[in-house]
N, C-alpha and C positions, 0 to 999 in steps of 0.2 A: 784481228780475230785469232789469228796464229800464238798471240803472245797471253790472249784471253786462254785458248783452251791449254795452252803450256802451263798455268798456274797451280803451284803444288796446294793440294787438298791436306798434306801431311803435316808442313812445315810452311812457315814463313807467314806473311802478311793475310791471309784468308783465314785459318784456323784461330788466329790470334782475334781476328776480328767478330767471327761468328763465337768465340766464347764472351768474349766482351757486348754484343748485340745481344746473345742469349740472355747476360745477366740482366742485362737491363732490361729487358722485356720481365724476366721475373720479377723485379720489384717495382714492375708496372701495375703487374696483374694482383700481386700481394700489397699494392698501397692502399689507402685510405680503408682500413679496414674497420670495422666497425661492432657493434654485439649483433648488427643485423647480418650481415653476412660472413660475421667470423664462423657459425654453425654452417653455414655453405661450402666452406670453403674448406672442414674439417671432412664435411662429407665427401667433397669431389675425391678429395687429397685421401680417404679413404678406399674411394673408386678405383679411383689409378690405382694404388697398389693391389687389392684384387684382382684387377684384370691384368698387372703383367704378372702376377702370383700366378694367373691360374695358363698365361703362357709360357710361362716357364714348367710349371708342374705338365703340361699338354707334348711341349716338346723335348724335356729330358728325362718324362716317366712316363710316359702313354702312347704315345704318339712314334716317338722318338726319329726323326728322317733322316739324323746325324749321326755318324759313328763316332763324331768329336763331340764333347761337353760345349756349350757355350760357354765362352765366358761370363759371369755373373752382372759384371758389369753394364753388358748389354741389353738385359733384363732392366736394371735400374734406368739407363737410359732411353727404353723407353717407354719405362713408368711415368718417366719427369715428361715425355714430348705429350702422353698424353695426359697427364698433368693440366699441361700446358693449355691443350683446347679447352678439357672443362671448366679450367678457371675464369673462362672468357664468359663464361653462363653469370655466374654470380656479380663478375666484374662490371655487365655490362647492368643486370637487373637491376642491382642497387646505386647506380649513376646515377647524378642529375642531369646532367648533357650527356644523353644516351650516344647520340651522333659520333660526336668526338670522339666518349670513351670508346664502342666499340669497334670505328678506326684503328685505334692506338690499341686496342686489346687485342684485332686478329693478327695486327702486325706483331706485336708482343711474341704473341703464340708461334706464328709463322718461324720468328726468332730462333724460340724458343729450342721447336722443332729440328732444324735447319743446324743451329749447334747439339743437338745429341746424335744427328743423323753423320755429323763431322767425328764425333768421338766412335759412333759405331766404325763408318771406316777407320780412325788411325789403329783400332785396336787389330783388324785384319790387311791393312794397307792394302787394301785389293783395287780403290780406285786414285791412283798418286796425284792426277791431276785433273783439271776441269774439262776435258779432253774425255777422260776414259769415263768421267763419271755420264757424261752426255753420248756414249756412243762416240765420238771422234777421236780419231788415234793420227800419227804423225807418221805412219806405215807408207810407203812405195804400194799401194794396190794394184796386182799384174793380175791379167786370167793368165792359168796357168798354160792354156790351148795356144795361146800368141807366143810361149815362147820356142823356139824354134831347136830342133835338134842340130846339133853342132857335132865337126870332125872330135876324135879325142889326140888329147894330149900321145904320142909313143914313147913309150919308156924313161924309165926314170923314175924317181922317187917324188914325191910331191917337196921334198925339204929342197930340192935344188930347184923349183919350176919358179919362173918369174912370169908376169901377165904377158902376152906377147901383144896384148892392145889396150888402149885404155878402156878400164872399168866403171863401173857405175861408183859412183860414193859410199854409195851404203847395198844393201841386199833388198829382195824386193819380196812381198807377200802376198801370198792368192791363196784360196779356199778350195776346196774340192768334196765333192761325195766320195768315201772307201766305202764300198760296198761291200757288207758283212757276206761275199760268195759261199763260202764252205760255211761258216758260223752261221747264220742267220743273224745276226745279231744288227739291231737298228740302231745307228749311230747317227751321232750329228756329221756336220761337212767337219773336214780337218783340215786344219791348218798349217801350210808350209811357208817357212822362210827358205828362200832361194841367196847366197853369202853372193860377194861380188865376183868370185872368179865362177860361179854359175853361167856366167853370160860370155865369157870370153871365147874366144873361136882362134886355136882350138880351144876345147875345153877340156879341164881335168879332171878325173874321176875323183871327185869328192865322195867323205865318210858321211854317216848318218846317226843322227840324233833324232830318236823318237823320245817326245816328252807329253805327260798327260799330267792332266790338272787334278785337282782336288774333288771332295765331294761333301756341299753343293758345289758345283763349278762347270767351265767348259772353256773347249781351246781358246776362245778366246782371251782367259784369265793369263795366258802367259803372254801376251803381247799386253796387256793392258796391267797388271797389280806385278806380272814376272820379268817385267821391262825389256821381254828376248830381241826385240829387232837393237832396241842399241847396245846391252851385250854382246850380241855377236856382229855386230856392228865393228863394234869397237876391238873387238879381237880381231878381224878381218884387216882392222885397219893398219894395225902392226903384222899382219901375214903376208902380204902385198897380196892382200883380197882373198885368200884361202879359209875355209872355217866349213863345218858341217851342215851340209843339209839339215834342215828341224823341221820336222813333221810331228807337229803335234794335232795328235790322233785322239779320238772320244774314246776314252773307258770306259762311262757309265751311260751314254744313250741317254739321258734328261739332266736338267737341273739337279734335282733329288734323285735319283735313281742310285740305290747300289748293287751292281749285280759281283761284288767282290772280289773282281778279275779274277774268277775262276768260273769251268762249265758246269754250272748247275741249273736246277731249277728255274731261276732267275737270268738266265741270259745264258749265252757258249761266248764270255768276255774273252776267256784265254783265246778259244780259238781263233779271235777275229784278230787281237793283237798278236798272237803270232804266228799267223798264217795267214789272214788277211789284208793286213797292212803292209809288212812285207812283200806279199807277192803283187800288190797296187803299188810300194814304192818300186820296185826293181822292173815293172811295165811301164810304168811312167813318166819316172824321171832315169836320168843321166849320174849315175853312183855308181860307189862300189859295190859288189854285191858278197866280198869276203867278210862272213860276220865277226871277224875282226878289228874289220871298221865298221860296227854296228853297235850304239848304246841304246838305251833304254835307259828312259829316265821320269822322277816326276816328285811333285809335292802332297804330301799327306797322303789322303788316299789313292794317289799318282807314285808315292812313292812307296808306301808300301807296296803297289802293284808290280812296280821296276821290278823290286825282290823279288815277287811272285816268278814272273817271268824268267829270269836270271835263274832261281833255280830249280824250274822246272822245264826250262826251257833257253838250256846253255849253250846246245848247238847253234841257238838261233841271237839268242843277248848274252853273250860272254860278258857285259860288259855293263855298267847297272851305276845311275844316282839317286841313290837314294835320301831327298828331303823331307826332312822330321814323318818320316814312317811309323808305323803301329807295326805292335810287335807280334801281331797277327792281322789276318782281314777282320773286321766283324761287324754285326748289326747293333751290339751295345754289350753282350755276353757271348762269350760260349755256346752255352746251348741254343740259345735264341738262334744264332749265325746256325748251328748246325740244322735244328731246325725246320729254319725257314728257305735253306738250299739246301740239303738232301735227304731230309724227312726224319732226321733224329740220325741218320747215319753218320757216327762218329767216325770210322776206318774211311769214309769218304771224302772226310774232311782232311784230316790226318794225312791221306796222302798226297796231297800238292798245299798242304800249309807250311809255310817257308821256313819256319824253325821244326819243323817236324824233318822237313825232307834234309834238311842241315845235319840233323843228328844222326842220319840213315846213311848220307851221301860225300864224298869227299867233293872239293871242286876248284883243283888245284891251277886250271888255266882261266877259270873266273877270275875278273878283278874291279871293284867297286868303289866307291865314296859314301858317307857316309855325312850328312850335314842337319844340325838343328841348332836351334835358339839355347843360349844362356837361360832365358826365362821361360822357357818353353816347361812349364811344371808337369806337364800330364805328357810331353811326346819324349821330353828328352831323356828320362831312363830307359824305354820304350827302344828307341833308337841307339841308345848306346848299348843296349841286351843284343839287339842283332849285329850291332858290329863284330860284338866279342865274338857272336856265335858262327856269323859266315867266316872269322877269322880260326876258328876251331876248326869250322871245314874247307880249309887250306887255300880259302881267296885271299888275294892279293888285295886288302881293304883298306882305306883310310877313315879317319873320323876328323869332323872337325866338327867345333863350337862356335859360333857366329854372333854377335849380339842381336837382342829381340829376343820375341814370344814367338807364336804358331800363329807368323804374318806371314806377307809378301816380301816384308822386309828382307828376312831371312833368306829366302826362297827363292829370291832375285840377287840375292850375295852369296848365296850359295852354289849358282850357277856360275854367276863373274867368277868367283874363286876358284870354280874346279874347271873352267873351260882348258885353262891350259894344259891341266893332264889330262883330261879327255881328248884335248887335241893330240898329244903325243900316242899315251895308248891308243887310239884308233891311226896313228900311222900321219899323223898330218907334220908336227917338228920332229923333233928327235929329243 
């Protein structure tokens, strides 16, 4: 079972197969065609395209619950899955062995299905393997209440500390409720990864990594499409088990929800990340508590959040990653986002939007990363505009290019990449 749910959904022998199953199901469905059901089959094939026509015109002109565009693609795929079922109407009516054929025509369809449902994931790599697409992950699951408070390390730099017992292999993962105290704000449970020198006794005062997901999304997406337990796994591994606490904490409170990590109308997001998370990490767990060694990080609308935060809130995240970020928060426009959080108040917007407060504010002990996709058409100038700009206002910024679009791909190499300077600026190498 171990080696069923480890199966890449991305690459290798599955993907390969469910396009090769899909095709063949299609020229199941489209065989023995005839002047009888050739008009059937014009119309279905008509169908389909209306109805992902009018899902696509519902959710990127009317409806709109994404601040990201879909990709177009995903619309055609799945036009084709349901394609696929109506064909099974005409396929099955104009048979002479009803039986067989329509056996052979919902397995067809199922096929069919089943490979576009494989191309929508590779296009946002959110679920990598047969594991994350079923709910099962390869996670150490701990309560966090079982683990036990331990002496600390005295003095000394963490570059010189060596484990003084043996550790665990890898780092272990538990869930918890942060309760929105001062914010109000309703969020899901968050997520923390605990690294392996968490557990050692004594123990060291580890730095912290707060990370939040996209939107749709949730903490979950970072252990499942941002592969966090074996990234800092694997840097752990080479640290003799050192590496940051990661709390990945809810910023948008649902699936769909955007309340723009800021306090508007729509939720008090800022206040809850940075004042309510923090003061639940620093009661809870065993950290640092100099926000020094304190990041903030996240992907797409996680990551434009980082920024949010960083620079309206640099006492608290000096220190910010930002992946393939928007070069503001928004609901789809401008005025729409103003709008529909502070009732057409531009000057309200204006003053905690992160290229606004950049042009106003210097922030010479900030320092950041910056990471998106080669293909990334629609984030990646987006993200290269904030580089230049928080480089304008005197942060200590990098930019990198990663191969990929506005996937997980990216977003999960975008982390491996930058852990080792995060590790250093928060005080962990040198």
């Amino acid at each position: 079972m171990w080696s069923l749910t480890n199966l890449s959904l991305l690459s290798g022998v599955l993907p390969a197969v469910a396009l090769a199953a899909g095709a063949v199901g299609g020229l199941w469905l489209l065989a023995g065609t005839t002047r009888k059901n050739l008009i059937a089959i014009c119309i279905v094939t008509a169908l389909a395209a209306i109805l992902a026509g009018a899902v696509f015109l519902s959710v990127e002109r009317i409806w709109r619950p994404f601040a990201d565009p879909v990709d177009v693609s995903i619309y055609v795929a799945l036009g084709v899955a349901v394609l696929a079922v109506l064909l099974v109407i005409p396929r099955i009516v104009f048979a002479r062995r009803k039986l067989r054929v329509a056996v052979a025509s919902f397995a067809a369809a199922i096929a069919i299905v089943l490979a576009a449902g494989m191309h929508i994931n590779s296009v946002f790599a959110a679920e990598p393997t047969v594991g994350a697409a079923i709910g099962v992950d390869n996670a150490d699951h701990i309560e966090l209440g079982g683990v036990p408070y331990r002496n600390i390390v005295a003095g000394g730099p963490l570059t010189a500390w060596r484990p003084p017992t043996e550790l665990p292999e890898g780092g272990k993962v538990a869930h918890a409720p942060i309760v929105g105290v001062t914010s109000g704000f309703d969020a899901r449970d968050a997520l923390i990864y605990l690294p392996p020198a968490y557990f050692a006794d004594p123990l060291p005062l580890l730095p912290v990594l707060i990370l939040l997901a996209g939107q749709p999304g949730s903490p979950q997406d970072w252990l499942d499409g941002g592969q966090l337990g074996q990234t800092v796994d694997d840097y752990a591994r080479n640290h003799y088990g050192l590496a940051p606490v990661v709390v990945v904490a809810d910023g948008t409170g649902s699936e769909l929800a955007n309340p723009l990590c800021m306090n508007s109308i729509l939720g008090n997001a800022a206040d809850y990340l940075a004042i309510d998370v923090p003061q639940w990490i620093q009661t809870n767990l065993q950290v640092k508590t100099d926000p020094r060694a304190w990041a903030i990080g996240g992907l797409s609308y996680g990551g434009t959040c980082a920024l949010q935060l960083a620079t309206n809130y640099p006492q608290i995240y000096p220190t910010f990653l930002n992946l393939s970020g928007q070069i503001e928060p928004t609901l789809g426009d401008r005025q729409q986002t103003v709008n529909a959080a502070f009732r057409g108040d531009d000057a309200a917007f204006t003053a905690v939007n992160p290229i606004d407060v950049m042009r106003r504010q210097q922030f010479s002990e900030s320092a950041g990363a910056f990471v998106v996709g080669a293909d990334d058409e629609h984030y990646r100038s987006q993200t290269e505009s904030m580089y230049q700009a928080a480089k304008a206002a005197g942060m200590d910024v990098r930019f990198q290019i990663v191969p990929g679009g506005h996937s997980f791909k990216v977003w999960s190499e975008g982390l491996r990449t930058q852990l080792g300077w995060l590790g250093t600026r928060l005080g962990l190498t040198n």
